[in-house]
N, C-alpha and C positions, 0 to 999 in steps of 0.2 A: 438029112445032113446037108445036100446038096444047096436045097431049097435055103435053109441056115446062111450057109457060106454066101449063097447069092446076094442075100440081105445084108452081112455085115460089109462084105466086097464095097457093094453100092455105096454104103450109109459111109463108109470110112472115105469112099470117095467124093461125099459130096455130088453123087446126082441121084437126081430121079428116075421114077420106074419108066415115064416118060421120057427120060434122054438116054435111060440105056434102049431101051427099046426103038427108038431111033436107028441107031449104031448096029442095032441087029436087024434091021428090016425088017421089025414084023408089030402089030397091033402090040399096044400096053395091055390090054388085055389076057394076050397069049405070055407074055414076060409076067406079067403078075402070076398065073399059074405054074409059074417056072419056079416063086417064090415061094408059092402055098404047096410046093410040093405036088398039084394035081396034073403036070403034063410033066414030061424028059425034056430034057434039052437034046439040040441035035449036037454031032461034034462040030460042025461050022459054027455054031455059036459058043461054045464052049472056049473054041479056038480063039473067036472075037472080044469076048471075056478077057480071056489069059492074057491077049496082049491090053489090055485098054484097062485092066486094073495092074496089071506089073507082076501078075504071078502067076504058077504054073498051073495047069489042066489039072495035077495032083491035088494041089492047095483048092481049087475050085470044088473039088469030090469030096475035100475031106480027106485025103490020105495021108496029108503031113501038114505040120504046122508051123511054114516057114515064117522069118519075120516078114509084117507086112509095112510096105513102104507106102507115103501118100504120097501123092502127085507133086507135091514140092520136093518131096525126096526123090523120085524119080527126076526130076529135072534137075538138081543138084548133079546127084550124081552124071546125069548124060554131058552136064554143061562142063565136070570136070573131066570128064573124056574126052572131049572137044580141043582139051587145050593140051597144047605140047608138053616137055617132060619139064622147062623150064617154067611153066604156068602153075603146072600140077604141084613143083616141090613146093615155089610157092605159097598156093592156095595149102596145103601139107602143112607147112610148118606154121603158116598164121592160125589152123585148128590147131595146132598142138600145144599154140603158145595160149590160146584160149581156154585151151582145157585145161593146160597148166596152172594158169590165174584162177577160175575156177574151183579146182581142188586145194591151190593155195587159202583160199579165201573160206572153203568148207572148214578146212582141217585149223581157223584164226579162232574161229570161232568156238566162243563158249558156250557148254549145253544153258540152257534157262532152270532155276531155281524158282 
């Protein structure tokens, strides 16, 4: 299950077995058997993991399946934490009025015949 999560982690994130492996200090090698399932991970990497894909040591295991965010989502959201309360409602009500038009435009629409 492990070896699984490691795969989709990466692959959702757009790098290689060689740039995660970097980021953990160790041969692509030893990271490729982290993927086949044939070594454990230690928890210093696990830990390196968790932050550098945006989710918990649990969601790495297998024990829950939270939603997973890409790296633009990640940056979204930090970039709207960044900004003060008057940026946020902002940035707030421009998605709202987006998603608005959106659903207006869903709901114009007639099924096809």
């Amino acid at each position: 299950m492990v070896a699984l999560k490691l795969r989709e982690y990466r692959k959702i994130n757009n790098m290689t077995q060689e740039e995660v492996a970097e980021k953990l200090k160790i041969a692509r090698v030893t990271y490729s058997r982290y993927e086949s399932g044939e070594h454990e991970m230690t928890y210093e990497s696990l830990a390196i993991l968790s932050t550098l894909y945006s989710v918990s040591i649990d969601s790495l295991l297998g024990r829950s399946s939270p939603e997973i965010f890409s790296k633009q989502e990640v940056c979204v959201i930090d970039k709207l934490r960044s900004l003060d309360e008057r940026g946020r409602q902002s940035v707030l009500a421009l998605m709202e009025h987006e998603h608005t038009c959106i659903k207006t435009k869903k709901a114009i629409k007639k099924p096809a015949r």
